[in-house]
N, C-alpha and C positions, 0 to 999 in steps of 0.2 A: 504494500500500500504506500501512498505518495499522498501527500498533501503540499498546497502553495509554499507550507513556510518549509517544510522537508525535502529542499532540492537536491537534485542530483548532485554528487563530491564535484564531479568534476568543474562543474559551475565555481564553485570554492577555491580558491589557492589555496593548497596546502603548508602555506611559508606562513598564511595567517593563522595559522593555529600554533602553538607554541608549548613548551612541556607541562602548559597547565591542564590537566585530566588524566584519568585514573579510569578503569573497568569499561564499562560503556562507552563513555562520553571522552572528548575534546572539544576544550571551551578558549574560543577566539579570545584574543587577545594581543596586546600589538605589544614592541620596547616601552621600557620604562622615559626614556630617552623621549620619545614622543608625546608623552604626558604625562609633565613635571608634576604636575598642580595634582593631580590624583595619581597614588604611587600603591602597586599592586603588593601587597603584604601577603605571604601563602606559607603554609606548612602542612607537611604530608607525614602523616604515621599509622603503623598497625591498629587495628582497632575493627572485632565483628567478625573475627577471620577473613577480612578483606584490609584495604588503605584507605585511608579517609584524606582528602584534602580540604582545606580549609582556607577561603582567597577572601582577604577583607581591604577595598579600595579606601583609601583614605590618605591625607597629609601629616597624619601624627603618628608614628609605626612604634612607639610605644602603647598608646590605647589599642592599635589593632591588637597589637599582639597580648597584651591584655585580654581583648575581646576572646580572639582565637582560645587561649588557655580555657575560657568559662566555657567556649562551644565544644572545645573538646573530653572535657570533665562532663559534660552533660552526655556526650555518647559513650563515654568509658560508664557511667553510672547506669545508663539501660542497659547496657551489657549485662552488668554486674548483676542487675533485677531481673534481665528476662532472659540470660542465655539458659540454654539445656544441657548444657557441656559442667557446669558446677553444681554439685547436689544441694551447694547453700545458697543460690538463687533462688526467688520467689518459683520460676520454674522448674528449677532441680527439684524441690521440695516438694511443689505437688505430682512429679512426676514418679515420688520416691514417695509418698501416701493418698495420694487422693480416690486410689482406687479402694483403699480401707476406711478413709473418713476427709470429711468434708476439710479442705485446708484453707488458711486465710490467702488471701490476696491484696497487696497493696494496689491503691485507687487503680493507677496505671496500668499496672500489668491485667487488672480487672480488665478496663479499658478496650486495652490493645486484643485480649481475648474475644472480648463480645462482637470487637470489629472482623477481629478472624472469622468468627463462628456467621454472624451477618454476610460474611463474601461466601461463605460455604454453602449456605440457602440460598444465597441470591445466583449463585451458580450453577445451581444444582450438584453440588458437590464436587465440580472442578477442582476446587480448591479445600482441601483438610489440614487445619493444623494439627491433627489427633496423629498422625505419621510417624511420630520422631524414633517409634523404633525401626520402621522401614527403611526411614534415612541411616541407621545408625548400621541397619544390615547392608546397604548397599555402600554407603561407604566412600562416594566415587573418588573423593583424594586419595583415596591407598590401594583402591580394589586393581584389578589388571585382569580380573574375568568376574562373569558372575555370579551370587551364591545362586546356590539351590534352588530350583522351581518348586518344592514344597515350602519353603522358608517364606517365598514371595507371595505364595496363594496366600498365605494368612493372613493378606492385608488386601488383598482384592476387594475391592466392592462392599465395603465394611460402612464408609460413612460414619468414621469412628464419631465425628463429629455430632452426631444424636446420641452421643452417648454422655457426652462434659455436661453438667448441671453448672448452673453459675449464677449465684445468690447473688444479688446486690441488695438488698433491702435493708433497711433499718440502717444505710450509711457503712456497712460493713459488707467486708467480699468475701464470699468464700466459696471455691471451687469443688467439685466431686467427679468423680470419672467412676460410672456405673457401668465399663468395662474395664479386664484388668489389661487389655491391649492399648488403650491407648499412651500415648505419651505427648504431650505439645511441643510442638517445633516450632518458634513462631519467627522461623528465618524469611520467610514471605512478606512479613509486614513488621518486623521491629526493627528492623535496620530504618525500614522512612519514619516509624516515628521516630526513633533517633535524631534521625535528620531533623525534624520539623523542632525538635527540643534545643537542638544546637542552634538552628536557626532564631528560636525565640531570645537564647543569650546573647547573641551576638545584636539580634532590634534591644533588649534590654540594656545596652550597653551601648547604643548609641549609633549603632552600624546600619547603616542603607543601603550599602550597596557589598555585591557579595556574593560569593560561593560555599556552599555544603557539599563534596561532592566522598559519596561513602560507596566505593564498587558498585559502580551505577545506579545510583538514588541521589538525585540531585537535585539540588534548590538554589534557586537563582534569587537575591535579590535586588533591587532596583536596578541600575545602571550598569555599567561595563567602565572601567577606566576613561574611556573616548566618549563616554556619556550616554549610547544608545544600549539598547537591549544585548544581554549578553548571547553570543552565538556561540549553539552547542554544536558541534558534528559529532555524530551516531556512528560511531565504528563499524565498520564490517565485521560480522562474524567467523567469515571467512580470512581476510587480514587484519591482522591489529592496526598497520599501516596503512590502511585503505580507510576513508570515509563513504559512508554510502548516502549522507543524506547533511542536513542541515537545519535545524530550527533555531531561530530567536527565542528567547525567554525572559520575562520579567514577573519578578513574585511570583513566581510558582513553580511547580516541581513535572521533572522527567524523571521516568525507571525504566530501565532495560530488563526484560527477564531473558537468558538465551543459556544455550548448549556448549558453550565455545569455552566458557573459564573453566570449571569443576566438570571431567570427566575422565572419562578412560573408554577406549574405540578397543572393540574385540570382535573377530569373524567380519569383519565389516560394518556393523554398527555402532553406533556412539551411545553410550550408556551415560547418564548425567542426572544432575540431582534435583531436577522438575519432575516430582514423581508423577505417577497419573492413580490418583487412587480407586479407577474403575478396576485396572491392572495391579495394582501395590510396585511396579519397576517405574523406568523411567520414559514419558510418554513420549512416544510414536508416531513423530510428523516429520514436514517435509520442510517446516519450518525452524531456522536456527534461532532465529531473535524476535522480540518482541517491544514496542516503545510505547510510554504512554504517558500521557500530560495530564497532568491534573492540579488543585489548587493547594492540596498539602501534600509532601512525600509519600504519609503512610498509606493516602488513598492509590498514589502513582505507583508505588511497591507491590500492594498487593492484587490491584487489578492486572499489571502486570505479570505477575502469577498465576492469577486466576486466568487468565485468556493465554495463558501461551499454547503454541500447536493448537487453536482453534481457527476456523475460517475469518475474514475478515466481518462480514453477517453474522458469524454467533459471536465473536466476540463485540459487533455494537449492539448486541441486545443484551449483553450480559453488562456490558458497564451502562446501558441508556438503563436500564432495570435497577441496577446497586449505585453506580455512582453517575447519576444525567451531568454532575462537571467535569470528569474525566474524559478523555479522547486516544480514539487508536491515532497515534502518529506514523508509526511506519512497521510491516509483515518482511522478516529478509529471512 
Protein backbone atom coordinates (compact mmCIF):
# COMPACT_ATOMS: atom_id res chain seq x y z
CA UNK A 1 0.00 0.00 0.00
CA UNK A 2 1.13 3.61 -0.84
CA UNK A 3 -0.35 6.70 0.30
CA UNK A 4 0.59 10.72 -0.87
CA UNK A 5 2.62 11.32 2.10
CA UNK A 6 4.53 7.41 1.70
CA UNK A 7 6.57 8.11 -1.46
CA UNK A 8 8.47 6.10 -3.36
CA UNK A 9 12.70 6.00 -1.61
CA UNK A 10 13.70 6.81 -4.77
CA UNK A 11 12.00 10.38 -4.80
CA UNK A 12 14.12 10.82 -1.52
CA UNK A 13 17.93 11.58 -1.51
CA UNK A 14 19.35 9.23 0.57
CA UNK A 15 22.21 11.93 1.73
CA UNK A 16 19.13 13.53 3.50
CA UNK A 17 18.73 11.04 5.97
CA UNK A 18 21.59 10.86 8.36
CA UNK A 19 22.53 8.32 11.29
CA UNK A 20 19.44 9.58 13.06
CA UNK A 21 17.19 6.17 13.23
CA UNK A 22 17.10 2.93 14.61
CA UNK A 23 14.79 -0.40 13.78
CA UNK A 24 12.14 0.65 11.24
CA UNK A 25 12.45 4.02 10.77
CA UNK A 26 15.13 6.85 9.37
CA UNK A 27 14.30 10.29 10.36
CA UNK A 28 15.40 13.25 7.85
CA UNK A 29 17.56 15.55 9.08
CA UNK A 30 20.17 17.99 7.74
CA UNK A 31 24.01 19.22 9.59
CA UNK A 32 24.17 20.94 12.47
CA UNK A 33 26.04 23.48 10.59
CA UNK A 34 22.99 24.57 8.65
CA UNK A 35 20.92 25.32 11.71
CA UNK A 36 22.61 27.08 14.38
CA UNK A 37 19.64 28.48 16.06
CA UNK A 38 18.01 24.82 16.74
CA UNK A 39 20.83 22.38 17.47
CA UNK A 40 19.96 18.56 17.35
CA UNK A 41 20.67 16.88 20.84
CA UNK A 42 20.32 12.69 20.54
CA UNK A 43 21.25 9.62 22.59
CA UNK A 44 20.99 6.06 21.61
CA UNK A 45 20.98 3.17 24.23
CA UNK A 46 19.72 -0.60 25.11
CA UNK A 47 16.54 -0.59 26.57
CA UNK A 48 13.08 -3.28 25.68
CA UNK A 49 15.46 -5.63 24.09
CA UNK A 50 15.77 -3.37 21.36
CA UNK A 51 17.69 0.72 21.09
CA UNK A 52 15.95 3.51 21.90
CA UNK A 53 16.93 6.89 20.48
CA UNK A 54 16.01 9.89 21.85
CA UNK A 55 16.52 13.51 19.54
CA UNK A 56 15.49 16.66 21.54
CA UNK A 57 16.00 20.04 19.18
CA UNK A 58 16.75 22.99 21.09
CA UNK A 59 19.55 25.95 21.85
CA UNK A 60 20.38 24.95 25.55
CA UNK A 61 21.89 21.12 25.26
CA UNK A 62 22.14 21.06 28.81
CA UNK A 63 18.02 21.06 29.43
CA UNK A 64 17.82 18.75 26.58
CA UNK A 65 19.95 16.56 27.88
CA UNK A 66 18.30 16.90 31.13
CA UNK A 67 15.06 16.35 29.29
CA UNK A 68 16.45 13.01 27.58
CA UNK A 69 17.69 11.51 31.10
CA UNK A 70 13.64 11.97 32.46
CA UNK A 71 12.51 10.33 28.98
CA UNK A 72 14.72 7.73 29.24
CA UNK A 73 14.04 6.74 33.02
CA UNK A 74 10.43 6.64 32.06
CA UNK A 75 11.03 3.65 29.54
CA UNK A 76 13.61 1.96 31.70
CA UNK A 77 10.68 2.13 34.41
CA UNK A 78 7.94 0.23 32.09
CA UNK A 79 10.37 -2.01 31.45
CA UNK A 80 10.86 -2.76 34.92
CA UNK A 81 6.71 -2.97 35.54
CA UNK A 82 5.74 -4.79 32.52
CA UNK A 83 8.55 -6.99 31.10
CA UNK A 84 7.95 -10.87 31.28
CA UNK A 85 11.52 -11.65 31.32
CA UNK A 86 11.68 -10.74 35.46
CA UNK A 87 9.47 -12.66 37.98
CA UNK A 88 9.54 -9.20 40.13
CA UNK A 89 7.64 -7.23 37.42
CA UNK A 90 4.16 -6.60 37.98
CA UNK A 91 4.18 -9.19 34.88
CA UNK A 92 6.52 -11.76 36.06
CA UNK A 93 4.29 -11.82 39.09
CA UNK A 94 1.13 -12.50 37.69
CA UNK A 95 2.44 -14.64 35.21
CA UNK A 96 4.19 -16.64 38.28
CA UNK A 97 0.40 -16.80 40.29
CA UNK A 98 -2.55 -15.55 38.61
CA UNK A 99 -3.48 -18.68 37.45
CA UNK A 100 -3.86 -19.60 41.52
CA UNK A 101 -5.34 -16.28 42.79
CA UNK A 102 -6.38 -13.19 41.77
CA UNK A 103 -2.88 -10.72 41.70
CA UNK A 104 -2.76 -6.86 42.08
CA UNK A 105 -1.89 -4.70 39.23
CA UNK A 106 -0.53 -1.23 39.21
CA UNK A 107 -2.92 1.45 37.46
CA UNK A 108 -0.79 1.14 34.23
CA UNK A 109 0.16 -2.16 33.73
CA UNK A 110 -3.86 -2.42 34.52
CA UNK A 111 -4.09 -0.16 31.71
CA UNK A 112 -1.92 -1.40 29.08
CA UNK A 113 -3.76 -4.93 29.77
CA UNK A 114 -7.34 -3.93 29.13
CA UNK A 115 -5.99 -2.18 26.00
CA UNK A 116 -4.25 -5.57 24.84
CA UNK A 117 -7.27 -7.49 25.71
CA UNK A 118 -9.79 -4.49 23.78
CA UNK A 119 -7.38 -5.10 20.28
CA UNK A 120 -7.96 -8.81 20.82
CA UNK A 121 -11.84 -8.60 20.49
CA UNK A 122 -11.62 -5.90 18.31
CA UNK A 123 -9.60 -8.27 16.00
CA UNK A 124 -11.03 -11.16 16.51
CA UNK A 125 -8.28 -12.42 18.08
CA UNK A 126 -5.41 -11.56 15.70
CA UNK A 127 -3.89 -10.24 18.36
CA UNK A 128 -3.39 -12.30 22.06
CA UNK A 129 -1.38 -11.04 24.76
CA UNK A 130 -2.02 -14.51 26.66
CA UNK A 131 1.05 -16.09 24.40
CA UNK A 132 4.02 -15.60 26.29
CA UNK A 133 4.76 -19.09 26.71
CA UNK A 134 4.48 -19.61 22.87
CA UNK A 135 6.82 -16.82 22.53
CA UNK A 136 9.03 -18.32 25.01
CA UNK A 137 8.82 -21.87 23.05
CA UNK A 138 9.74 -20.44 19.90
CA UNK A 139 12.32 -18.52 20.98
CA UNK A 140 13.21 -16.96 17.49
CA UNK A 141 16.61 -15.07 18.80
CA UNK A 142 18.29 -18.44 19.66
CA UNK A 143 16.04 -21.02 17.93
CA UNK A 144 17.95 -22.22 14.22
CA UNK A 145 14.89 -24.91 13.64
CA UNK A 146 11.65 -25.46 15.07
CA UNK A 147 10.27 -27.13 18.24
CA UNK A 148 7.95 -29.67 18.05
CA UNK A 149 4.59 -29.65 16.32
CA UNK A 150 2.81 -31.17 19.43
CA UNK A 151 4.59 -28.34 21.63
CA UNK A 152 2.82 -25.76 19.09
CA UNK A 153 -0.62 -27.38 18.81
CA UNK A 154 -1.19 -26.39 22.52
CA UNK A 155 -1.55 -22.85 21.62
CA UNK A 156 -3.57 -23.16 18.58
CA UNK A 157 -6.66 -21.47 18.41
CA UNK A 158 -6.89 -21.01 22.21
CA UNK A 159 -7.99 -17.33 22.49
CA UNK A 160 -6.05 -17.52 25.65
CA UNK A 161 -7.28 -14.00 25.87
CA UNK A 162 -11.08 -15.10 27.24
CA UNK A 163 -9.53 -16.44 29.78
CA UNK A 164 -7.51 -13.12 31.93
CA UNK A 165 -10.33 -11.62 34.39
CA UNK A 166 -9.28 -8.04 35.13
CA UNK A 167 -11.00 -6.22 38.12
CA UNK A 168 -10.73 -2.65 38.12
CA UNK A 169 -13.27 -1.67 40.53
CA UNK A 170 -13.24 -0.13 43.69
CA UNK A 171 -9.91 1.94 42.23
CA UNK A 172 -7.90 -1.27 42.70
CA UNK A 173 -6.56 -3.81 39.83
CA UNK A 174 -6.23 -7.10 40.16
CA UNK A 175 -5.62 -9.69 37.58
CA UNK A 176 -6.66 -13.62 37.36
CA UNK A 177 -5.94 -16.09 34.55
CA UNK A 178 -8.64 -18.99 34.73
CA UNK A 179 -6.23 -20.85 32.49
CA UNK A 180 -3.18 -22.39 33.70
CA UNK A 181 -1.71 -21.77 29.81
CA UNK A 182 -1.75 -18.45 29.66
CA UNK A 183 1.14 -16.01 30.39
CA UNK A 184 1.16 -12.20 29.07
CA UNK A 185 3.56 -11.00 26.77
CA UNK A 186 2.77 -7.57 26.40
CA UNK A 187 5.74 -6.98 23.70
CA UNK A 188 2.94 -5.62 21.17
CA UNK A 189 1.88 -2.63 22.96
CA UNK A 190 4.25 -1.74 25.93
CA UNK A 191 7.03 -0.60 24.07
CA UNK A 192 4.55 2.42 22.40
CA UNK A 193 3.25 3.08 25.79
CA UNK A 194 6.74 3.47 26.63
CA UNK A 195 7.14 5.74 24.16
CA UNK A 196 4.09 7.98 24.68
CA UNK A 197 5.47 8.04 28.62
CA UNK A 198 8.99 9.34 27.49
CA UNK A 199 7.20 11.53 25.22
CA UNK A 200 5.17 13.00 28.02
CA UNK A 201 8.62 13.84 30.16
CA UNK A 202 10.33 15.35 27.69
CA UNK A 203 6.50 18.07 26.96
CA UNK A 204 6.96 18.01 30.82
CA UNK A 205 10.12 19.45 30.60
CA UNK A 206 9.78 21.88 28.27
CA UNK A 207 10.47 20.14 24.83
CA UNK A 208 8.47 20.66 21.60
CA UNK A 209 10.08 19.54 19.38
CA UNK A 210 11.54 15.99 19.05
CA UNK A 211 12.02 12.25 18.63
CA UNK A 212 11.10 8.89 20.61
CA UNK A 213 12.21 6.48 18.49
CA UNK A 214 12.39 2.65 20.41
CA UNK A 215 12.98 -0.29 17.52
CA UNK A 216 10.38 1.16 15.44
CA UNK A 217 7.66 2.86 17.76
CA UNK A 218 8.19 6.29 17.12
CA UNK A 219 6.84 9.70 18.07
CA UNK A 220 7.54 12.61 16.59
CA UNK A 221 7.15 15.85 18.13
CA UNK A 222 6.56 19.37 16.78
CA UNK A 223 9.03 20.54 14.23
CA UNK A 224 12.33 19.01 12.77
CA UNK A 225 15.54 21.20 13.26
CA UNK A 226 14.64 23.24 9.70
CA UNK A 227 11.35 23.82 11.35
CA UNK A 228 8.96 21.68 9.02
CA UNK A 229 7.46 18.37 9.87
CA UNK A 230 9.86 15.67 10.63
CA UNK A 231 10.43 13.11 7.72
CA UNK A 232 10.55 9.54 8.48
CA UNK A 233 11.69 6.93 5.74
CA UNK A 234 10.22 3.25 6.22
CA UNK A 235 13.10 0.96 5.72
CA UNK A 236 12.89 -1.99 3.49
CA UNK A 237 12.47 -5.18 4.89
CA UNK A 238 14.36 -6.51 2.44
CA UNK A 239 17.50 -3.96 2.81
CA UNK A 240 18.33 -2.15 5.81
CA UNK A 241 19.91 0.20 3.37
CA UNK A 242 17.16 0.77 1.03
CA UNK A 243 14.03 3.10 1.94
CA UNK A 244 10.82 2.08 0.60
CA UNK A 245 8.70 4.89 1.36
CA UNK A 246 8.41 8.31 3.19
CA UNK A 247 6.09 10.06 5.58
CA UNK A 248 6.01 13.53 7.25
CA UNK A 249 5.01 13.50 10.85
CA UNK A 250 4.06 15.92 13.56
CA UNK A 251 2.62 14.97 17.12
CA UNK A 252 2.07 11.77 16.48
CA UNK A 253 3.36 8.31 16.24
CA UNK A 254 4.46 5.57 13.45
CA UNK A 255 5.03 1.55 14.29
CA UNK A 256 6.56 -0.96 12.03
CA UNK A 257 5.57 -4.58 12.99
CA UNK A 258 7.79 -6.88 10.32
CA UNK A 259 9.64 -10.34 9.99
CA UNK A 260 13.03 -8.90 9.07
CA UNK A 261 14.69 -8.17 12.90
CA UNK A 262 14.00 -11.28 15.21
CA UNK A 263 14.12 -14.57 13.32
CA UNK A 264 15.76 -17.46 12.13
CA UNK A 265 14.94 -18.88 8.11
CA UNK A 266 14.93 -22.91 8.17
CA UNK A 267 13.96 -25.28 4.95
CA UNK A 268 13.04 -22.07 3.30
CA UNK A 269 10.92 -20.29 5.60
CA UNK A 270 11.37 -17.41 7.98
CA UNK A 271 10.02 -18.22 11.38
CA UNK A 272 9.68 -14.90 13.44
CA UNK A 273 8.14 -13.64 16.55
CA UNK A 274 4.56 -12.32 15.20
CA UNK A 275 2.99 -15.39 16.21
CA UNK A 276 -0.48 -16.09 14.72
CA UNK A 277 -2.48 -17.45 17.47
CA UNK A 278 -5.02 -19.39 15.11
CA UNK A 279 -1.65 -21.54 14.57
CA UNK A 280 0.31 -20.91 18.00
CA UNK A 281 3.87 -20.42 15.35
CA UNK A 282 4.77 -17.64 13.48
CA UNK A 283 2.18 -16.22 10.99
CA UNK A 284 2.19 -17.17 7.27
CA UNK A 285 2.08 -14.38 4.65
CA UNK A 286 3.51 -12.85 1.92
CA UNK A 287 3.90 -9.93 3.75
CA UNK A 288 7.34 -8.65 5.55
CA UNK A 289 6.33 -5.31 7.17
CA UNK A 290 3.62 -3.40 8.25
CA UNK A 291 3.33 0.77 9.14
CA UNK A 292 0.91 2.47 10.82
CA UNK A 293 0.18 6.06 12.14
CA UNK A 294 -1.71 6.81 14.71
CA UNK A 295 -2.07 9.67 17.57
CA UNK A 296 -0.20 7.86 20.42
CA UNK A 297 2.57 5.18 20.06
CA UNK A 298 0.78 2.47 22.15
CA UNK A 299 -2.20 2.69 19.61
CA UNK A 300 0.45 2.72 16.48
CA UNK A 301 2.24 -0.41 18.37
CA UNK A 302 -0.33 -2.51 18.77
CA UNK A 303 -2.53 -2.11 15.62
CA UNK A 304 0.48 -2.71 14.15
CA UNK A 305 0.59 -6.02 15.58
CA UNK A 306 -2.61 -6.70 15.35
CA UNK A 307 -2.96 -6.38 11.40
CA UNK A 308 0.27 -7.63 10.35
CA UNK A 309 0.12 -10.44 7.33
CA UNK A 310 -3.41 -9.20 6.94
CA UNK A 311 -4.87 -7.95 3.43
CA UNK A 312 -4.92 -4.21 3.17
CA UNK A 313 -9.26 -4.48 3.52
CA UNK A 314 -9.10 -6.46 6.71
CA UNK A 315 -6.64 -4.78 8.10
CA UNK A 316 -8.87 -1.14 7.44
CA UNK A 317 -11.78 -2.65 9.00
CA UNK A 318 -9.81 -3.90 11.99
CA UNK A 319 -8.24 -0.43 12.80
CA UNK A 320 -11.67 1.79 11.31
CA UNK A 321 -13.54 -0.82 14.13
CA UNK A 322 -10.77 -0.42 17.39
CA UNK A 323 -8.83 2.43 16.49
CA UNK A 324 -11.14 5.07 13.59
CA UNK A 325 -7.40 7.47 14.40
CA UNK A 326 -5.17 5.09 13.35
CA UNK A 327 -4.20 4.59 9.44
CA UNK A 328 -2.45 1.75 7.36
CA UNK A 329 0.57 3.70 5.86
CA UNK A 330 2.21 1.22 3.93
CA UNK A 331 1.98 -3.31 3.14
CA UNK A 332 5.83 -4.32 1.99
Amino acid sequence: MSTPEANEAGRSSRRRFLALGLGAFVVGTLPRALSPHRRLVRRTVPVMGTLAEIAVVGDDVNAAETAIDAALEELYRVERTMTRFSRNSEIGQANLLAARHAVPLGAETALVVAEAVRWSEGSGGAFDPCLGEASELWDVSHRREPPAPGDVRRFAGRSLYRHLELDRAGGACRVHFSSAAIALDLGGIAKGYAVDRAVDALRARGVRDGIVNVGGDLYALGKSERGDDWEVGIQSPKSPRELIGTLAVSDGAVATSGDYIRYFDYHGRRYHHLLDPATGEPRLTPVHSVTVAAPTCMTADVAATAVYGQSEADAGRVLGRVAPGARLVRLA
